[in-house]
DRENZA-894362 format. One record per residue (C-alpha): x, y, z. Coordinates in steps of 0.05 Angstrom, whole numbers, plus 5000, padded with zeros to 4 digits. Layout:
BEGIN
XYZ
...
end
This chain:
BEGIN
027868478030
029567888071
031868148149
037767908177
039667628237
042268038291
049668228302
052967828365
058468008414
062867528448
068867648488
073767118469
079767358519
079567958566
079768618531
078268258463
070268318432
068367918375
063068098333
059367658289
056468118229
050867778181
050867808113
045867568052
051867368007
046567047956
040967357926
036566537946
037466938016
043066478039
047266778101
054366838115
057867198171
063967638178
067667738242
070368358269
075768238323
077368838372
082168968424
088668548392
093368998363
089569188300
082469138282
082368548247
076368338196
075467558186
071767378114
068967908083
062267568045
061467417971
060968197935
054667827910
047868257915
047268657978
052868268017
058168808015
053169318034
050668848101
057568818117
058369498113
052269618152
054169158202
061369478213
058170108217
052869868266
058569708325
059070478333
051870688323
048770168364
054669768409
058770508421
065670138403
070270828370
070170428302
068770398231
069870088170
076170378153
080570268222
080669488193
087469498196
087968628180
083968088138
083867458151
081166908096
078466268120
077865958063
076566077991
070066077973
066766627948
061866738002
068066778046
072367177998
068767477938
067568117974
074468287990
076368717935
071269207962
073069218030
080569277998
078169947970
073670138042
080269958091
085870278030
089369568024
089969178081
093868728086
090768068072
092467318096
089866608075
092465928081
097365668027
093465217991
088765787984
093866247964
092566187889
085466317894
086367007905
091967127874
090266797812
083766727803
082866717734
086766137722
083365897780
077665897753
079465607682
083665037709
077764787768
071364867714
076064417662
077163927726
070163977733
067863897664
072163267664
069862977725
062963057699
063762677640
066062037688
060262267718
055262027661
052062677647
049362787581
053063417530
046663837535
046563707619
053463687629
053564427591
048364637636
052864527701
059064877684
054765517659
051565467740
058365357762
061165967726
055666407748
056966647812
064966777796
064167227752
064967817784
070667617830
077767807811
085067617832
087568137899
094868107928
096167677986
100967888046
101667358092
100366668108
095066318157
100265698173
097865248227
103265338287
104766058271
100066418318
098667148308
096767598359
093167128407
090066738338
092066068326
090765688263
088864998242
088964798175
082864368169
081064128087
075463678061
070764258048
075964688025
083664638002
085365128049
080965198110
082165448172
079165388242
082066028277
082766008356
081466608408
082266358473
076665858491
073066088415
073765738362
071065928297
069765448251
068865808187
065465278143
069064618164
064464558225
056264778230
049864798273
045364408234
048764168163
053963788134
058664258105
059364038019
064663687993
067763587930
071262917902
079063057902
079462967829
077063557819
080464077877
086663717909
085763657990
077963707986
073763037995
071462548051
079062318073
081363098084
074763208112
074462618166
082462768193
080263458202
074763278248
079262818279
083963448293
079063928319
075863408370
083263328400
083264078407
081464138500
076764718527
072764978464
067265308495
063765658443
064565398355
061865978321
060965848236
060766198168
053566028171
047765808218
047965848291
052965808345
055365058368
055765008447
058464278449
063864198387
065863568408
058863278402
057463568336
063463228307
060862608333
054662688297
057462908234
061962278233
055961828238
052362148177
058562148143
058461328159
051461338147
052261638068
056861108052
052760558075
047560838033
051560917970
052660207978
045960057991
044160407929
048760067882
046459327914
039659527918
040159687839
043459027821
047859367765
053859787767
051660517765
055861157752
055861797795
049162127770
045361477779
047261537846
046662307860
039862187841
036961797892
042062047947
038462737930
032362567902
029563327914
034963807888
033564317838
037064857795
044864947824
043864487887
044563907832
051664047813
053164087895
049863407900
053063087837
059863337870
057663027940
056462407914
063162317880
067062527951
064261967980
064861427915
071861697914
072161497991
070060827970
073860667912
080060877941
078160448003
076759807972
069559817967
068259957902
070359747838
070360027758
065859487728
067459877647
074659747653
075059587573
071960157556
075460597601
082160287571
078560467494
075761147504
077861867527
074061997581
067961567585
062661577648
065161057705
060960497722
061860287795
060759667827
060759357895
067659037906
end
């Protein structure tokens, strides 16, 4: 069994503690973190892992950890709050356990998030038929395109729709929190502000580029989204600490969002490079597979949804054109051919 990285303890505000709890929320041995936030008015838990594997049990361990090995008076069951960042189902899929550990508390997400939990089902029928079409445009084959929605479907499974009891609205602080509503990666993200903290959830990381999804599939996802939200967390004065839903902690925010805005500036010119360099129009896959020449297994349907984020950036910018125009006007849905404009 793959170990974990250590808990962490920040103090945000005086009198507040923040702990940062690890998690394996896929079997691959991917990491996630869960926050525990002491000293407000209720003990508040922020994300709460995938329910995947061992996750819920880390997070369990974790919680219990802050008594055994910290001395803080707490366990599991004083979470009196949970917060959603975003929803994903690392971030999210565990929460109808911790629903059962806490005995319902109350729960809060962002709007555009809403739905996801309290709907899931139909979530997840009406984003794999998005996906299923935007696949086709794609140009996968029947027999490849079949393979991606049964990887997509996968890891939902055993996630289902939970009440939700409040909203995460950006301007409506709680308790000392303040909330930004930051998309691209997500519909409904949230940064979430303590004092001179921010953390970041997903929208912002150490070392990566957090995925994104063309907005034809999930509205208020994709590169646009994406690039205002950086835009509104660099005008944010005195972040002193970004801590993420994965990977390490960020010291300088303001510098990482300066770097991710050059690669993101640096994909598109190579999408365009791509389609010049090929000296024929080319649809989505063609270009997913030299963008990420070395994906395997499930990271292929994360990099075929990639590349159409930033085509769709493109196309709706003037870049790019549809170079299949009759046939799109003839068939269905046929795969999209794109061209430089």
């Amino acid at each position: 069994m793959a170990s974990l990285p250590p808990i962490e303890r920040y103090t945000p505000l005086p009198d507040v503690t923040l702990y940062r709890l690890p998690m394996q929320v896929f079997p691959s041995g991917f990491v996630g973190y869960a926050y525990v936030l002491l000293g407000l008015d209720v003990p508040t838990l922020i994300d709460t892992g995938s329910g995947f594997g061992r996750s819920t049990q880390d997070l369990l361990d974790g919680m219990r950890a802050l008594n055994d090995e910290y001395g803080e008076p707490f366990q599991p069951t004083d979470i009196k709050r949970i917060l959603i960042t975003h929803g994903h189902v690392d971030h999210m899929g565990g929460l109808a356990d911790m629903l059962r550990v806490t005995g319902g508390a109350p729960v809060g997400i962002h709007p555009l998030d809403r739905r996801v939990l309290t709907n899931y089902e139909e979530r997840v029928v009406v984003a794999t038929k998005n996906l299923h079409i935007y696949l086709e445009r794609a140009g996968l084959s029947p027999e490849r395109l079949a393979q991606m929605i049964d990887m997509y479907g996968f890891s939902k499974q055993h996630v289902r729709s939970v009440s939700v009891d409040f909203m995460l609205e950006e301007g409506q602080p709680l308790m000392g929190l303040h909330f930004y509503h930051v998309p691209g990666h997500c519909s409904g993200q949230v940064a979430i502000r303590i004092g001179d903290t921010l953390l970041s959830a997903d929208h912002i990381l150490a070392r990566t580029s957090p995925h994104l999804a063309a907005e034809s599939i999930t509205h208020h996802t994709g590169v646009s989204h994406y690039r205002e939200s950086l835009k509104k967390i660099a005008c944010l004065p005195g972040i002193t600490l970004t801590l993420g839903g994965h990977e390490e902690p960020i010291e300088d925010v303001y510098e990482r969002i300066k770097h991710l805005q050059q690669r993101l500036d640096l994909k598109a010119e190579r999408i365009l490079d791509i389609i010049r360099s090929a000296g024929r129009p080319l649809t989505i896959s063609d270009i997913s597979k030299q963008l990420y020449q070395d994906k395997r297994g499930f990271d292929v349907l994360l990099a075929l949804q990639e590349a159409g984020a930033h085509v769709e950036y493109l196309y709706d910018r003037g870049y790019l054109a549809i170079a299949n125009l009759d046939e799109v006007q003839a068939k269905p849905n046929p795969a999209l051919l794109y061209s430089i404009l």
